[in-house]
DRENLUMKOL-346018 format. One record per atom (N, C-alpha, C, O, CB): z, y, x; residue number from 1; residue in three letters. Coordinates in nm, 3 decimals, decimal comma, always signed. Glycine has a CB too. Layout:
// residues N
{{Z; Y; X}; NUM; 'ALA'}
...
This chain:
// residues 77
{{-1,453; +6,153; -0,199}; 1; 'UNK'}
{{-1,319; +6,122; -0,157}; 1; 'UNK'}
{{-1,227; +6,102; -0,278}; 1; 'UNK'}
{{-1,134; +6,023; -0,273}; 1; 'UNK'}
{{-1,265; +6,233; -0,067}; 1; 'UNK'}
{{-1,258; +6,184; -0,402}; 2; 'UNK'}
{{-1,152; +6,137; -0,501}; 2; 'UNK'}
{{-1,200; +6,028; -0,576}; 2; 'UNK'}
{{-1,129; +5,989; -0,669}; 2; 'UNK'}
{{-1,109; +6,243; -0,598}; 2; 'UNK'}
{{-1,306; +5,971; -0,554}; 3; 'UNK'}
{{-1,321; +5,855; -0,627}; 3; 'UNK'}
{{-1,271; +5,766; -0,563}; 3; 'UNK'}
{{-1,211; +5,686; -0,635}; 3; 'UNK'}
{{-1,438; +5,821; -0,661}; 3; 'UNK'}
{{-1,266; +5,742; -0,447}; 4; 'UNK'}
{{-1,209; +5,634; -0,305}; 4; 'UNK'}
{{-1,049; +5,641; -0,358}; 4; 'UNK'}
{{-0,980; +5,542; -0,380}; 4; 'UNK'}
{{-1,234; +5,720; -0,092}; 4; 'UNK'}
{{-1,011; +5,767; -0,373}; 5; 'UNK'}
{{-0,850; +5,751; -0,416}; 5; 'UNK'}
{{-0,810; +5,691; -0,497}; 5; 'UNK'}
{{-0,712; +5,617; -0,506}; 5; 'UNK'}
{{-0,787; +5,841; -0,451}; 5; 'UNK'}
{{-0,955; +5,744; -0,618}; 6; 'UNK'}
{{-0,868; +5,729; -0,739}; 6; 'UNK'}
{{-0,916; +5,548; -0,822}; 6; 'UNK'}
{{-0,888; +5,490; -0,927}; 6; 'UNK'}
{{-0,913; +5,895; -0,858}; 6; 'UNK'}
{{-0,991; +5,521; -0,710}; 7; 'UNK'}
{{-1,019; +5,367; -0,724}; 7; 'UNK'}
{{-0,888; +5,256; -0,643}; 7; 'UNK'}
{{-0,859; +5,139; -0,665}; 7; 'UNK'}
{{-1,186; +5,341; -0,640}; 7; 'UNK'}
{{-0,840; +5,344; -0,560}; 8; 'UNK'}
{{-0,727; +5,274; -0,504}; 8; 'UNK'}
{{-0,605; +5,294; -0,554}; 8; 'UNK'}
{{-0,502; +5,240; -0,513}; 8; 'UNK'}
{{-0,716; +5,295; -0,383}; 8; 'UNK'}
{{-0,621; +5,421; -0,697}; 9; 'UNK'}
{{-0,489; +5,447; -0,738}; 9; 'UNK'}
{{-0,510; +5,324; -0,840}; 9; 'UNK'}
{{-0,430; +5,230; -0,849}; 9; 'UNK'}
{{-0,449; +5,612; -0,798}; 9; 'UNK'}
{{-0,622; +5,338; -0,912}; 10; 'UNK'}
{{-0,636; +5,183; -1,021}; 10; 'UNK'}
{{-0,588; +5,060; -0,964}; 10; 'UNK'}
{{-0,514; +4,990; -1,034}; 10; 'UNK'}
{{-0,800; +5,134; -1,060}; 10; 'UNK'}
{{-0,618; +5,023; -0,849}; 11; 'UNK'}
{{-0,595; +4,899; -0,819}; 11; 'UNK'}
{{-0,462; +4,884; -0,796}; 11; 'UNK'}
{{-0,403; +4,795; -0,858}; 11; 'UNK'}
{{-0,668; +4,858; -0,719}; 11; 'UNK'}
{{-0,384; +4,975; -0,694}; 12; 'UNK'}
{{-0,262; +4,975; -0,707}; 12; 'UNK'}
{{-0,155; +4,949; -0,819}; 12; 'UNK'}
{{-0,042; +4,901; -0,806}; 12; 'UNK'}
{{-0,254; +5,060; -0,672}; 12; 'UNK'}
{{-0,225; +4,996; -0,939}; 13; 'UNK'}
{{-0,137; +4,979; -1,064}; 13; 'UNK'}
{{-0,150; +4,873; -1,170}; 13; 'UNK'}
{{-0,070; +4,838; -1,256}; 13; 'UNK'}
{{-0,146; +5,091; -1,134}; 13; 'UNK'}
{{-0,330; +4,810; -1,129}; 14; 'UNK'}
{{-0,329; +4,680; -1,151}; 14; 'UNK'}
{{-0,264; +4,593; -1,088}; 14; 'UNK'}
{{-0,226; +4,507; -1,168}; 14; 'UNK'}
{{-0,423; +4,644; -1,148}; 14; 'UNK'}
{{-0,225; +4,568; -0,963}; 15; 'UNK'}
{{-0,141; +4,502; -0,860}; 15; 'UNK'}
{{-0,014; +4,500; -0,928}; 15; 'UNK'}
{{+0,031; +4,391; -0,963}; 15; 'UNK'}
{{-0,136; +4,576; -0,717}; 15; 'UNK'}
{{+0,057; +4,618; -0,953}; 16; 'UNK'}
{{+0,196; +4,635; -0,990}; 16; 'UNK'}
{{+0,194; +4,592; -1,113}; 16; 'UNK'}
{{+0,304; +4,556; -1,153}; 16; 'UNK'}
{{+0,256; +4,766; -0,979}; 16; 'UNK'}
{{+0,073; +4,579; -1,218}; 17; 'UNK'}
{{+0,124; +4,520; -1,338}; 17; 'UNK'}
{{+0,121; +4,389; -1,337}; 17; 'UNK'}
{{+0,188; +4,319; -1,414}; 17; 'UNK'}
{{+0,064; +4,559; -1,446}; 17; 'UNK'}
{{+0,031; +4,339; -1,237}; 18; 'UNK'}
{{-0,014; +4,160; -1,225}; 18; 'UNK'}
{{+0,121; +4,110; -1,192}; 18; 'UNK'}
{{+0,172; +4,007; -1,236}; 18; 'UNK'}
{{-0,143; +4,104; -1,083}; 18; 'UNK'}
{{+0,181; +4,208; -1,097}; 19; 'UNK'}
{{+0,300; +4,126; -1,028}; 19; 'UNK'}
{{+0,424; +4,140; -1,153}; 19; 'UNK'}
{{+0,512; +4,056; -1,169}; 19; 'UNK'}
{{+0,355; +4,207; -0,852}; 19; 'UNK'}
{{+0,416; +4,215; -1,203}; 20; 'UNK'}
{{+0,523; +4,231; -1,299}; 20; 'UNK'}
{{+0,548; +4,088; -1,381}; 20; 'UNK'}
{{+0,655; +4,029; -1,367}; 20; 'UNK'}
{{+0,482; +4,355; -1,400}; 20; 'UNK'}
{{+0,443; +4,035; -1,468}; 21; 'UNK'}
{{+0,364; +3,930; -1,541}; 21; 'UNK'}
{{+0,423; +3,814; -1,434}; 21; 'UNK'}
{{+0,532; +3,772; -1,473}; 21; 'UNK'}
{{+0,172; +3,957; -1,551}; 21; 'UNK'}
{{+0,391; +3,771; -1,348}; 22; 'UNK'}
{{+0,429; +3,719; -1,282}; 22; 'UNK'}
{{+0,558; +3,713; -1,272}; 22; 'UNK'}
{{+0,626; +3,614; -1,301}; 22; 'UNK'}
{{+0,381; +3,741; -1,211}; 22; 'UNK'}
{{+0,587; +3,790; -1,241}; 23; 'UNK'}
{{+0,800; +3,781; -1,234}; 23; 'UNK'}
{{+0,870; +3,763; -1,381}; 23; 'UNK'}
{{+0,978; +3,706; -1,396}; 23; 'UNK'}
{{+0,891; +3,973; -1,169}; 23; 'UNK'}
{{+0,806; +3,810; -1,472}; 24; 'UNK'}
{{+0,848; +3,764; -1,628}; 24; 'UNK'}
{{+0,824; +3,613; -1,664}; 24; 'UNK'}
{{+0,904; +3,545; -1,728}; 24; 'UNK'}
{{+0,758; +3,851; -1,742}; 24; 'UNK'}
{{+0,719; +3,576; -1,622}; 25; 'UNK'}
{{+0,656; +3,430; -1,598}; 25; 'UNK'}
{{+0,759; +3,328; -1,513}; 25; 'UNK'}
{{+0,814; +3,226; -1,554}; 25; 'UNK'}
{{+0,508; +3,447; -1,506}; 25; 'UNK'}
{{+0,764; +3,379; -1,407}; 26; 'UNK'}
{{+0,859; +3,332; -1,353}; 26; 'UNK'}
{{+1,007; +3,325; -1,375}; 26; 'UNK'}
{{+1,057; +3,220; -1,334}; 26; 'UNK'}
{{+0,841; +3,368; -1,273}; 26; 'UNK'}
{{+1,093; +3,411; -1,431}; 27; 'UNK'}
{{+1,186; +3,436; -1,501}; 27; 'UNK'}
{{+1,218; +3,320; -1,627}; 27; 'UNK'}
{{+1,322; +3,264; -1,663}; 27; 'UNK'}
{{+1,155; +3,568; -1,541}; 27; 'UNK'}
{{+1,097; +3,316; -1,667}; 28; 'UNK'}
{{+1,096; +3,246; -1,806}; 28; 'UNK'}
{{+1,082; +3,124; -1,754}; 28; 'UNK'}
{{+1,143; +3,042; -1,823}; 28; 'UNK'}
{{+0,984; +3,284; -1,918}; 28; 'UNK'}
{{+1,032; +3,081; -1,669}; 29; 'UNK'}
{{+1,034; +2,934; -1,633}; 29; 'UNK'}
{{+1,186; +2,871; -1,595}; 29; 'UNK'}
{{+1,262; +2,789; -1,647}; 29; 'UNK'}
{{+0,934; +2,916; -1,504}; 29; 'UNK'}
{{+1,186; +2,947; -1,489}; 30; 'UNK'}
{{+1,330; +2,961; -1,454}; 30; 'UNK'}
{{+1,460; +2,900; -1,563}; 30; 'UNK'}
{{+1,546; +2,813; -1,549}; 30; 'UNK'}
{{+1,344; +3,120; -1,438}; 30; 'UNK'}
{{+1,421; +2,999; -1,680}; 31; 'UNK'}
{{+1,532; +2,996; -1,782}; 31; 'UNK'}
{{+1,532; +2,916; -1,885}; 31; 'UNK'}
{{+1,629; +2,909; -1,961}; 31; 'UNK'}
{{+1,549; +3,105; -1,837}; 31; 'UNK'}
{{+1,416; +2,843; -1,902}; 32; 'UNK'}
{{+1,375; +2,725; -1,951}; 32; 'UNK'}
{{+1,429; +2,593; -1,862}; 32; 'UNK'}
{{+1,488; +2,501; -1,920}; 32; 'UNK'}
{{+1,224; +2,736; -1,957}; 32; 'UNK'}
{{+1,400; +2,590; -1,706}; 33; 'UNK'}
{{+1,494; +2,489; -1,657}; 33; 'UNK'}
{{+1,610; +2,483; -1,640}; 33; 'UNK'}
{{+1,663; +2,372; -1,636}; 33; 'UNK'}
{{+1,477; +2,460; -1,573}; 33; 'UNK'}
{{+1,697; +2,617; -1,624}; 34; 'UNK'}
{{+1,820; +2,618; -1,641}; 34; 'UNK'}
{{+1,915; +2,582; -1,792}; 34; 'UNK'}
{{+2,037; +2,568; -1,805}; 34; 'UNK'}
{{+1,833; +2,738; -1,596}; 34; 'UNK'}
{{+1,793; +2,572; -1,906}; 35; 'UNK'}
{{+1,868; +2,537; -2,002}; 35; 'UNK'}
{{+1,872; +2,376; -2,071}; 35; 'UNK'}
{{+1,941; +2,310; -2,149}; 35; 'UNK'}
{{+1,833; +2,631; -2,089}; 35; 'UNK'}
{{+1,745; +2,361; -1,979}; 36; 'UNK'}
{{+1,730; +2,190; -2,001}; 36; 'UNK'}
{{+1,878; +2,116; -1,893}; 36; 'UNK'}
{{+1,948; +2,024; -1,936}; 36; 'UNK'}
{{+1,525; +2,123; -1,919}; 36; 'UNK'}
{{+1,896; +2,170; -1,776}; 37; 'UNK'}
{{+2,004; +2,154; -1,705}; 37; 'UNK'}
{{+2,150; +2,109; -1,767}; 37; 'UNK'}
{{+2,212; +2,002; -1,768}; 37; 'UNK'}
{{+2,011; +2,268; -1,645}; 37; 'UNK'}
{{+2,184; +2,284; -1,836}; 38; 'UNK'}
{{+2,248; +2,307; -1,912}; 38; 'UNK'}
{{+2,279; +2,189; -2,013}; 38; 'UNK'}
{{+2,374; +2,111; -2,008}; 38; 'UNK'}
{{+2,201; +2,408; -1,949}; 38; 'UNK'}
{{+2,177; +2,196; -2,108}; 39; 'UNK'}
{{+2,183; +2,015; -2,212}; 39; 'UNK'}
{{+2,196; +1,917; -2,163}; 39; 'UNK'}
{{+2,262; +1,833; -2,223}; 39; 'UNK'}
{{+2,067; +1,956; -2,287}; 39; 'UNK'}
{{+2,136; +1,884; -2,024}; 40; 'UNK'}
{{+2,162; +1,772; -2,006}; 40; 'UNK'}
{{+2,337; +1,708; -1,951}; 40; 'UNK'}
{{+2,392; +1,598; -1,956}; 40; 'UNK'}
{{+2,052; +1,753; -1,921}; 40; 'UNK'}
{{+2,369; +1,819; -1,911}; 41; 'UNK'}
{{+2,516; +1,832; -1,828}; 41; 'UNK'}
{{+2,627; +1,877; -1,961}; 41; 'UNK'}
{{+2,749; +1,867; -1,945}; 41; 'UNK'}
{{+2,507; +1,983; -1,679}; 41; 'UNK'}
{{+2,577; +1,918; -2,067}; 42; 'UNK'}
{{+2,679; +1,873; -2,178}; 42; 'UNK'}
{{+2,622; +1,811; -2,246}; 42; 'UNK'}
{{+2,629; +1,860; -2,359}; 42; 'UNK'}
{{+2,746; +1,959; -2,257}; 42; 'UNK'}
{{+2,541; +1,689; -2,243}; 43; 'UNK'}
{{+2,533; +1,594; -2,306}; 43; 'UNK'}
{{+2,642; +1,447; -2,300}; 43; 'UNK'}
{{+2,708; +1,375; -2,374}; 43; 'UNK'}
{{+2,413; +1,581; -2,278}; 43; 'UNK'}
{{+2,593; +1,470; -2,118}; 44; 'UNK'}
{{+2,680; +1,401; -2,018}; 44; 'UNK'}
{{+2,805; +1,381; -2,044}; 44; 'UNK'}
{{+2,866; +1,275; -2,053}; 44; 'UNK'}
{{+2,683; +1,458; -1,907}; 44; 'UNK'}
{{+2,863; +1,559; -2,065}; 45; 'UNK'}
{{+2,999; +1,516; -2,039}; 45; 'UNK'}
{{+3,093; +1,520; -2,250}; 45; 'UNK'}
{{+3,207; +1,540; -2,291}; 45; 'UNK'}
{{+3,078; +1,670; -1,883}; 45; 'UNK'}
{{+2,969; +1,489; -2,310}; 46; 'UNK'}
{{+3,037; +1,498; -2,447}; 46; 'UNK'}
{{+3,047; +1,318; -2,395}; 46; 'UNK'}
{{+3,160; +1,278; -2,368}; 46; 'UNK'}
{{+2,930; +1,572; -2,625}; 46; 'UNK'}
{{+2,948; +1,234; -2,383}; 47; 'UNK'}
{{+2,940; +1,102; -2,380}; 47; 'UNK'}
{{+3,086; +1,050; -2,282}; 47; 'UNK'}
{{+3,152; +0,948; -2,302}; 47; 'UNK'}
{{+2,782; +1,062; -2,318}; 47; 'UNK'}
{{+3,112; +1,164; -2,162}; 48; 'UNK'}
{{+3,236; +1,117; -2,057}; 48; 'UNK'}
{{+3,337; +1,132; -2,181}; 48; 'UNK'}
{{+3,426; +1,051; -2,209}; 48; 'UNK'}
{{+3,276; +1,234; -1,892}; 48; 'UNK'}
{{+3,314; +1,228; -2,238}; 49; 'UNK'}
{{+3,465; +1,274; -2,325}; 49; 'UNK'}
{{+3,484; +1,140; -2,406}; 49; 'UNK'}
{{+3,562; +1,050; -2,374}; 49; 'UNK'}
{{+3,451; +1,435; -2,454}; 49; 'UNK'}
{{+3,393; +1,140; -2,523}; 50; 'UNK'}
{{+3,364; +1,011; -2,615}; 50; 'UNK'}
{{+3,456; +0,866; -2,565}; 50; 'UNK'}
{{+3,544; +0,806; -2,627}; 50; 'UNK'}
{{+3,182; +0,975; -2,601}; 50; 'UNK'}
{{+3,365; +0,824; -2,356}; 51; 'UNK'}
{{+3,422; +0,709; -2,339}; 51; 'UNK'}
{{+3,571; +0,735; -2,324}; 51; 'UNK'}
{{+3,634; +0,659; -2,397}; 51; 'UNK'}
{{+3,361; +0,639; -2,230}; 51; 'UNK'}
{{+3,628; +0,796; -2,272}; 52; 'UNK'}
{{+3,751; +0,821; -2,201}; 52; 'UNK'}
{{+3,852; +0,822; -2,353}; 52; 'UNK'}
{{+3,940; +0,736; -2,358}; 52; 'UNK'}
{{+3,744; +0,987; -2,092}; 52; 'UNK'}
{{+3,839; +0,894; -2,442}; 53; 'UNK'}
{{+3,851; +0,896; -2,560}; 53; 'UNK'}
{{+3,936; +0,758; -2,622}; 53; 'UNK'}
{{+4,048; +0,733; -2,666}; 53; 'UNK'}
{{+3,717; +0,919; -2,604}; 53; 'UNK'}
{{+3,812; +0,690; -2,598}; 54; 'UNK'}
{{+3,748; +0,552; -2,676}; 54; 'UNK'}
{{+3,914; +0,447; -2,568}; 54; 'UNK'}
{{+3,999; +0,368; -2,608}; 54; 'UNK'}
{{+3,487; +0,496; -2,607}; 54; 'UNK'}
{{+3,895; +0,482; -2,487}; 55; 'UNK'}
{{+3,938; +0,413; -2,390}; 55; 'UNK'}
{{+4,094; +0,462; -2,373}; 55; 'UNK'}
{{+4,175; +0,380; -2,330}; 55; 'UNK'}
{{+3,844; +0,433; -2,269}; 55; 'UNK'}
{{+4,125; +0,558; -2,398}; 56; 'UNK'}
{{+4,245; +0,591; -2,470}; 56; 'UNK'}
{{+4,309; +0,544; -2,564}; 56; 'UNK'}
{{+4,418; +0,492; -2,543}; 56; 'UNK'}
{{+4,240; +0,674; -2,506}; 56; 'UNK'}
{{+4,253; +0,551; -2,689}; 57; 'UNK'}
{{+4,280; +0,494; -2,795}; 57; 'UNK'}
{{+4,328; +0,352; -2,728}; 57; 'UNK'}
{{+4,438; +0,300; -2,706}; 57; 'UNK'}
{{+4,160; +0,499; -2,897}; 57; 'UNK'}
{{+4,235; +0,325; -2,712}; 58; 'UNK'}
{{+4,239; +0,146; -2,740}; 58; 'UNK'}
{{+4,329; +0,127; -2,609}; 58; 'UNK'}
{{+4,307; +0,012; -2,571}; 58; 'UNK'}
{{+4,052; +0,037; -2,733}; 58; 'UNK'}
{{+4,400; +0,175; -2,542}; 59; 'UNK'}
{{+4,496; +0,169; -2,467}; 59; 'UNK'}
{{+4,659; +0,182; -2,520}; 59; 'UNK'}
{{+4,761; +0,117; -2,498}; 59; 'UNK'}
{{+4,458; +0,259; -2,385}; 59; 'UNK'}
{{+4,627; +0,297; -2,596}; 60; 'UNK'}
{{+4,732; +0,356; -2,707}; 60; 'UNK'}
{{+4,819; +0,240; -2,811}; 60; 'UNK'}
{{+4,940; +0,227; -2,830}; 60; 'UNK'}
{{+4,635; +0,460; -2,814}; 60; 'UNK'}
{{+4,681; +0,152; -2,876}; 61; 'UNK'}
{{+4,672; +0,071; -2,947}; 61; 'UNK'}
{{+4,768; -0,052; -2,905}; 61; 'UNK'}
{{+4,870; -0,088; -2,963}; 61; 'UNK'}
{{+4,546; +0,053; -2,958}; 61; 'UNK'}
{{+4,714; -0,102; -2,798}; 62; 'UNK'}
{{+4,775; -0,206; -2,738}; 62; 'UNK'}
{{+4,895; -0,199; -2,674}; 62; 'UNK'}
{{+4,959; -0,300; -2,646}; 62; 'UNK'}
{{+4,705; -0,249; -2,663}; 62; 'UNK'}
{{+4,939; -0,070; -2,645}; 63; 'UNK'}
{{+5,098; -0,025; -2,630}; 63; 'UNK'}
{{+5,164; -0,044; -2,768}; 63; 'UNK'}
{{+5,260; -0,114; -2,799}; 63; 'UNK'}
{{+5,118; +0,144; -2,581}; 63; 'UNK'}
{{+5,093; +0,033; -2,838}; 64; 'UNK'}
{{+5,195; +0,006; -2,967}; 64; 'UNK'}
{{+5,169; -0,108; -2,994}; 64; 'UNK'}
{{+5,277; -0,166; -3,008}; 64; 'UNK'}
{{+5,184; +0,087; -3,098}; 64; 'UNK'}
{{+5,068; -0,189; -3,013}; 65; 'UNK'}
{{+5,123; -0,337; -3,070}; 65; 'UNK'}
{{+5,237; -0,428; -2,940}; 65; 'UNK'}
{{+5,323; -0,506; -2,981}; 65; 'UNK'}
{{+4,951; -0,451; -3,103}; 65; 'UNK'}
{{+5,223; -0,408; -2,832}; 66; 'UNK'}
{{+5,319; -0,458; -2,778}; 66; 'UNK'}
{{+5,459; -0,406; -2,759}; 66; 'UNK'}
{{+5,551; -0,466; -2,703}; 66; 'UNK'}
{{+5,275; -0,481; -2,688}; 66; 'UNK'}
{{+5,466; -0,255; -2,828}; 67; 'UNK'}
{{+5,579; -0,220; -2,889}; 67; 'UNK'}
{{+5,671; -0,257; -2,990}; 67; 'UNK'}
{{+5,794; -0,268; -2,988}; 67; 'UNK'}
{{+5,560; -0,145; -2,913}; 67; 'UNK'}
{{+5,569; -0,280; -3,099}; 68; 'UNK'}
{{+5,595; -0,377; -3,231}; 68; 'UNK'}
{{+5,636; -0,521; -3,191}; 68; 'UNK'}
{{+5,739; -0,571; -3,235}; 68; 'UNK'}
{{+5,453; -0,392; -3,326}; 68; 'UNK'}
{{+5,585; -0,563; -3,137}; 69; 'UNK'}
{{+5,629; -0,706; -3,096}; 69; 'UNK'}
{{+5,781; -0,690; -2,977}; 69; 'UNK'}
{{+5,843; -0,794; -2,951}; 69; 'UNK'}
{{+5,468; -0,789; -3,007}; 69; 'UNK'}
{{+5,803; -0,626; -2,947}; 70; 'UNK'}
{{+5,928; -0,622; -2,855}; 70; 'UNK'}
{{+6,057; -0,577; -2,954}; 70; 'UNK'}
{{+6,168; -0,628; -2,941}; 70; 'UNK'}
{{+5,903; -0,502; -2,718}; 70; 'UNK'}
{{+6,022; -0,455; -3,074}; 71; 'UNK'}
{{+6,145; -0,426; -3,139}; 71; 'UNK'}
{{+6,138; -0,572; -3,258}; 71; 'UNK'}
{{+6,231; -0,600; -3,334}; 71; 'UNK'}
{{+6,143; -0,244; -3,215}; 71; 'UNK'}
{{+6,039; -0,631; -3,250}; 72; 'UNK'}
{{+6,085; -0,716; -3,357}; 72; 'UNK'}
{{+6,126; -0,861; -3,306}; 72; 'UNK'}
{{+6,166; -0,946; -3,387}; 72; 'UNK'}
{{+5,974; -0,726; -3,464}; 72; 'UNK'}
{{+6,117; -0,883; -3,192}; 73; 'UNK'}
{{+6,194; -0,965; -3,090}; 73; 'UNK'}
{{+6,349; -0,883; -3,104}; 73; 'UNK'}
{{+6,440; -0,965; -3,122}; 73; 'UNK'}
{{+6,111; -0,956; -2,913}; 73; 'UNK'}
{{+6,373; -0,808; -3,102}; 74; 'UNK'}
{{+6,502; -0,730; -3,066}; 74; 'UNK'}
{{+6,545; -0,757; -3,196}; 74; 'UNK'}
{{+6,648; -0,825; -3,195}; 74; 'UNK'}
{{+6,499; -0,564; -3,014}; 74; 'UNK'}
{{+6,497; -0,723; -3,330}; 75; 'UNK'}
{{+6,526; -0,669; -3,415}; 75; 'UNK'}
{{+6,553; -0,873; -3,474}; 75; 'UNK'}
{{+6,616; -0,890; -3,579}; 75; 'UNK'}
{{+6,407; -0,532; -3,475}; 75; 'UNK'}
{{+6,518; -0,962; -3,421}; 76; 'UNK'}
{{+6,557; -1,133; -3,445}; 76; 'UNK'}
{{+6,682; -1,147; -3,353}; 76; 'UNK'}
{{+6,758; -1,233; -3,397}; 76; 'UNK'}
{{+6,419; -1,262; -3,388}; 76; 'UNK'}
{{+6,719; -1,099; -3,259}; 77; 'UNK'}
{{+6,836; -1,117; -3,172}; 77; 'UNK'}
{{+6,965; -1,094; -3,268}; 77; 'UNK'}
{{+7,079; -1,103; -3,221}; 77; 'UNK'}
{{+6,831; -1,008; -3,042}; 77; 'UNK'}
């Protein structure tokens, strides 16, 4: 009878360590896709920043040159 136990106490604690391994395994996968996620979603939004940026400027630009051209219309009156 104590070998019956104590063969089911082994297995039991092989079980609990297999599963452990497993959940660290899993964990780690996990946190590996969450960080590829991560990069890819501030990659994204450095490139949104960049266009919007870009697209600013050159909005900016063309105000002021059609600024320049209105005070120096004014500035011939």
């Amino acid at each position: 009878m104590k070998k019956v136990f104590l063969s089911l106490a082994i297995v039991a604690a092989l079980t609990v360590v297999s599963c452990k391994q497993a959940e660290g395994d899993a964990a780690a996968a996990a946190a590996d896709s969450t960080a590829t996620v991560v990069d890819s979603v501030a990659t994204e939004a450095v490139e949104t920043i960049d266009s919007t940026a870009a697209a600013a400027t050159d909005s900016v630009e063309a105000t002021a040159a059609e600024a320049t051209e209105a005070v120096k219309e004014e500035v011939k009156k």
